[in-house]
C-alpha positions as semicolon CSV with decimal commas, in nm:
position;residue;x (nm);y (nm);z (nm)
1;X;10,538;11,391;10,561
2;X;10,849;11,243;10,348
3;X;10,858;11,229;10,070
4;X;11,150;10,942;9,865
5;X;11,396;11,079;9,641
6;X;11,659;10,939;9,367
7;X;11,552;10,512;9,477
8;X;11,574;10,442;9,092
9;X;11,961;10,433;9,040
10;X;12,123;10,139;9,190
11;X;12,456;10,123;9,458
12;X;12,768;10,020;9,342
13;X;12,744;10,102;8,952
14;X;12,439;9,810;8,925
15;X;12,137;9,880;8,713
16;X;11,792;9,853;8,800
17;X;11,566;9,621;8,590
18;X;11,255;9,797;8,465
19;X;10,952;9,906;8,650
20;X;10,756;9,600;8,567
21;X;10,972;9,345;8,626
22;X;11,142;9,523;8,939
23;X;10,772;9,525;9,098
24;X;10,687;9,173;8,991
25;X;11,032;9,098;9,138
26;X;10,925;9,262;9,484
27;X;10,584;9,022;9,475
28;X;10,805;8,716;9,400
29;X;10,790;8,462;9,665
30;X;11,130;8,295;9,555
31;X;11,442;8,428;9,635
32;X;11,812;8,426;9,478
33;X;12,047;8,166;9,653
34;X;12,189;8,432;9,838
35;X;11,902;8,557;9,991
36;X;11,784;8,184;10,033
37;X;12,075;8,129;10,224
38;X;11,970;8,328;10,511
39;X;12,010;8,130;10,850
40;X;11,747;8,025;11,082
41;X;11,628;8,309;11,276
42;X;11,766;8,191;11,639
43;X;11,520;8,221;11,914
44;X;11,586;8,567;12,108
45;X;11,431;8,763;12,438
46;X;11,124;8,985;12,379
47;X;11,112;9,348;12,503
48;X;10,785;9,533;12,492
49;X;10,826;9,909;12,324
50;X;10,595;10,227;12,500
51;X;10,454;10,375;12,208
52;X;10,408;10,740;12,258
53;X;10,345;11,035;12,008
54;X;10,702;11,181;12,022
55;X;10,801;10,877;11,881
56;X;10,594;10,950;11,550
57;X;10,568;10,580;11,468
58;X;10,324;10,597;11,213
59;X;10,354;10,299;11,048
60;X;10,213;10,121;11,338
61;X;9,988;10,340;11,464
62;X;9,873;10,485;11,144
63;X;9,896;10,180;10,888
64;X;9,641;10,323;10,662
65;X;9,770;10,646;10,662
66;X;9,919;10,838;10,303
67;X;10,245;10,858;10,517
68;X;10,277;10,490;10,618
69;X;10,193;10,444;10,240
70;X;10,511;10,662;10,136
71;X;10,690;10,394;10,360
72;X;10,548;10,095;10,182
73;X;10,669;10,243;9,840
74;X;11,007;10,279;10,021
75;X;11,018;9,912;10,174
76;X;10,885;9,829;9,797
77;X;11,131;10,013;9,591
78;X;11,439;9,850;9,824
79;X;11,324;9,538;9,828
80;X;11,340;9,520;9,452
81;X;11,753;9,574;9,549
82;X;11,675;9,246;9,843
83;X;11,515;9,068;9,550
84;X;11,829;9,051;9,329
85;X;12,051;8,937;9,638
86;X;12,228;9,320;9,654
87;X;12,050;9,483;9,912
88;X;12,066;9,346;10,303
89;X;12,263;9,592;10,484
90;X;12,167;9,910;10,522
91;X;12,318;10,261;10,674
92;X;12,073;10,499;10,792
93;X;12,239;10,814;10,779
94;X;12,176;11,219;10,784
95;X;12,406;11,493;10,732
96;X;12,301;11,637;11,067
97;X;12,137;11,598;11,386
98;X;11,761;11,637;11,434
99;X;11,690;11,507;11,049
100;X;11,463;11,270;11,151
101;X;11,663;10,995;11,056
102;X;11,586;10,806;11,416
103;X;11,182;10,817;11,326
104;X;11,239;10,720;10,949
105;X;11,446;10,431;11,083
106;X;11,242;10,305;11,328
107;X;10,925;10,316;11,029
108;X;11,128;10,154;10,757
109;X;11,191;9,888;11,000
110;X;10,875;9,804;11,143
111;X;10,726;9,866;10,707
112;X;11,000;9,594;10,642
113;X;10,931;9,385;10,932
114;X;10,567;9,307;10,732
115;X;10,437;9,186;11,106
116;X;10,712;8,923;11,154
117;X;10,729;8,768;10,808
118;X;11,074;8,935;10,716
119;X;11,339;8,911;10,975
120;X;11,510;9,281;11,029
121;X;11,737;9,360;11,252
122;X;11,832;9,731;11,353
123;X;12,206;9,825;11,508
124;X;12,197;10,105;11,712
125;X;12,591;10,230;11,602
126;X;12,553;10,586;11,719
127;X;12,768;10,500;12,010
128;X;12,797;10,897;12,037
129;X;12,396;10,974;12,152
130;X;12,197;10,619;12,197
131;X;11,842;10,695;12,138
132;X;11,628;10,450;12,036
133;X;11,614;10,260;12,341
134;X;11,555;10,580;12,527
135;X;11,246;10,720;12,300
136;X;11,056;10,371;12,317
137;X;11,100;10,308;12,696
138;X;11,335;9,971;12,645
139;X;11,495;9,839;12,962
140;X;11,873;9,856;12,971
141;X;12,082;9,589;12,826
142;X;12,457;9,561;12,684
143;X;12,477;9,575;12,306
144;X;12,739;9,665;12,056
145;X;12,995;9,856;12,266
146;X;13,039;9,553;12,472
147;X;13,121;9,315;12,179
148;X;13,378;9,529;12,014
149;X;13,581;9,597;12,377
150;X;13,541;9,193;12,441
151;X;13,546;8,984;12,109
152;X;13,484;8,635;12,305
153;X;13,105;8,813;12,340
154;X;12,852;8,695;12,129
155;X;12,674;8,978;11,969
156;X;12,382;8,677;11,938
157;X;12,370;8,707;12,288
158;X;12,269;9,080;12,299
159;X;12,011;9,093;12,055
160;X;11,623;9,097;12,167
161;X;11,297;9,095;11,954
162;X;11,107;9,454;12,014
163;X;10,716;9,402;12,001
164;X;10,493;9,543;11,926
165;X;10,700;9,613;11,560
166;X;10,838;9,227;11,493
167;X;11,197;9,348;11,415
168;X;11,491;9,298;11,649
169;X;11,750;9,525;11,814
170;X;12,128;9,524;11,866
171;X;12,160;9,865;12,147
172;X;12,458;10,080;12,144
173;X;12,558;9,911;12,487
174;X;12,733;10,057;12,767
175;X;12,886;10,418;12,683
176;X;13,234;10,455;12,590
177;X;13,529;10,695;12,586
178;X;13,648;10,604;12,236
179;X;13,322;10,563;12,056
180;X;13,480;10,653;11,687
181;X;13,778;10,458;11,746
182;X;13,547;10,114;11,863
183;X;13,353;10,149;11,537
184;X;13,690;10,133;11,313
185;X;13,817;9,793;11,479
186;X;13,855;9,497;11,286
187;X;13,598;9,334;11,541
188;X;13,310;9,538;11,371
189;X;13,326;9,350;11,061
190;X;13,333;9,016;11,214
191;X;13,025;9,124;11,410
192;X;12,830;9,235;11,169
193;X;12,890;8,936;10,881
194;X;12,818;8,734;11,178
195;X;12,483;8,854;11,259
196;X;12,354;8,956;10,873
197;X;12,332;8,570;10,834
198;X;12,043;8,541;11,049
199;X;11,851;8,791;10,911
200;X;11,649;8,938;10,580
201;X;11,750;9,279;10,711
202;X;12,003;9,494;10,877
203;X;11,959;9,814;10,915
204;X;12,266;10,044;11,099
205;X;12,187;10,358;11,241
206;X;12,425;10,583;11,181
207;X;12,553;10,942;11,363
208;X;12,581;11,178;11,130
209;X;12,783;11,227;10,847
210;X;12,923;11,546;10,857
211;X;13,032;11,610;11,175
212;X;13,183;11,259;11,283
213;X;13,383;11,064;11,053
214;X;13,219;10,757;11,205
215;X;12,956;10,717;10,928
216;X;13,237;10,650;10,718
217;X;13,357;10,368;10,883
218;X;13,019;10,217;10,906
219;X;12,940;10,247;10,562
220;X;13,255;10,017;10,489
221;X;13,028;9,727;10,589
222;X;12,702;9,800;10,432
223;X;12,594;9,769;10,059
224;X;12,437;10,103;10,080
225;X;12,329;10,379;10,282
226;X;11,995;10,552;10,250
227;X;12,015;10,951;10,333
228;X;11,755;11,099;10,519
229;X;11,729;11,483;10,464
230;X;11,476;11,759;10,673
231;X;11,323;11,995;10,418
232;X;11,394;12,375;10,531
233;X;11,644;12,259;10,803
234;X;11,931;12,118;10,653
235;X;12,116;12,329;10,481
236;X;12,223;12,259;10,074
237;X;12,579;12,263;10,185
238;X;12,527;11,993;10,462
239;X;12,319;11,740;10,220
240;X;12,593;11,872;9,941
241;X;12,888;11,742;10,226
242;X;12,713;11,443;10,317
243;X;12,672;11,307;9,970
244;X;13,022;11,325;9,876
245;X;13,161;11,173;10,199
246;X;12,977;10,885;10,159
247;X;12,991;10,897;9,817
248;X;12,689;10,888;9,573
249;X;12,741;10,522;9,392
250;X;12,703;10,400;9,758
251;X;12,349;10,586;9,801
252;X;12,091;10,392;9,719
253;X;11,841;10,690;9,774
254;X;11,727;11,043;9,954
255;X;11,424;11,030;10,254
256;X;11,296;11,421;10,236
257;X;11,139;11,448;10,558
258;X;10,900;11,728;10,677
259;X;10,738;11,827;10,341
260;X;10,418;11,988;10,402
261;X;10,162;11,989;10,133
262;X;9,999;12,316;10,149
263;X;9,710;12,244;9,916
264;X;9,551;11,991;10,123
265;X;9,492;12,116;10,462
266;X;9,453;11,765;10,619
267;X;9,766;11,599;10,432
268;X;9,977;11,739;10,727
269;X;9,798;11,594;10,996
270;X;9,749;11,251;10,837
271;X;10,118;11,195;10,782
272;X;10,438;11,171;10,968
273;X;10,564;11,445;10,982
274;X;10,317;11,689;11,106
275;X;10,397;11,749;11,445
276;X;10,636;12,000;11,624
277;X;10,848;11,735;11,781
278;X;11,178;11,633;11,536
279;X;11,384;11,395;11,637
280;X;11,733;11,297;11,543
């Protein structure tokens, strides 16, 4: 299962209102200006997602699950952030490969989602190893490599509504030679404000942190990044690494993935989380 660490402090030195009126914030049908502002969702292509059990989407397939709870208390505590207009973009990032981050992604979007009454969009900006289209059987298309090497391309033009989930996708694109050095181009900002306006959410996965500098650039253009950490895999000194690279005002909170609870014998099996199968 995971389990959410450290959500109570806020990014960027901001503090969190209280419990109460955070939650009552979350219900609140109204929204800041900012978050009013949000532009018409344009109409985009639909691809159809093959669920399978590698994937571990819970969420979906598992709504009433304790796990896909833990993911509704995640989509809950953030959007208390969305609420007060200083939470839309979002970094998914781990310190290391085969975290889980790709799975927790891939839930927190489809929890967010809320069936198609929030409108998220997910960037797939691990230009290094693409897998999200690969795990959920997408067909091909070009994505964000293509708009960074060709700035006249609308990154509008690449984006497609995944169903079953509701939320949208932005692929990697077509594989390049210079991955790292695409993602630190001027044209990356200019994509990205573009885009955010049409949506409630955007969520940027990331590769990870301590290995490529790449999550560093990303992070430039988010307003926090959430860190998703395996429990007996990644070691202290990764998470420790991780932290200060991206620097701990700018995380919003720690995912602790694979945390078994030993006293309940069925807790494993119920959540995400139980299988053999980790994915990055």
């Amino acid at each position: 299962m995971s389990h959410i660490r450290n959500l109570f402090h806020k990014p960027s030195g901001h503090v969190l209102s209280s419990p109460g009126s955070a939650r009552a914030a979350a219900e609140e049908p109204s929204r800041t200006a900012a978050i009013a502002a949000v532009a018409t969702i344009p109409e985009f292509a639909v691809e159809q997602a093959q669920i399978r059990p590698a994937n571990r989407l819970i969420y979906h397939v598992d709504p009433h699950s304790l796990a896909a709870d833990r993911f509704r208390f995640l989509r809950m505590r953030l959007r208390e952030h969305w609420s007060a207009g200083k939470l839309k973009k979002l970094l998914i990032a781990s310190p290391l490969a085969h975290d889980g981050k790709s799975t927790v992604l891939l839930n927190l979007a489809t929890a967010l989602a809320e069936r198609g009454k929030r409108s998220v969009l997910v960037i797939e900006a691990d230009l290094h190893h693409s897998s999200l289209g690969v795990d959920l059987k997408l067909n091909t298309w070009h994505g964000l490599t293509d708009c960074l090497q060709d700035e006249s391309v609308s990154p509008l033009s690449h984006i497609r509504r995944v169903e079953p989930f509701g939320w949208h996708l932005l692929p990697a694109g077509e594989p390049r030679r210079n991955p790292t050095e695409l993602l630190q181009t001027p044209a990356l900002n200019t994509i990205i404000q573009r885009i955010s306006a049409c949506f409630d959410w955007v969520l940027i996965d990331s590769p990870p942190v301590v290995r490529l500098t790449d999550a560093i650039a990303l992070q430039q253009h988010v307003d926090a990044s959430l860190l998703v950490v395996r429990a007996g895999h990644t070691p202290r000194e990764a998470v420790e690494r991780a932290i200060s690279l991206l620097g701990k005002p700018k995380i919003v909170g720690i995912v602790l993935n694979e945390v078994h609870r030993r006293d309940q014998p069925s807790y494993q099996h119920e959540h995400y989380g139980g299988g053999n199968s980790h994915e990055d």
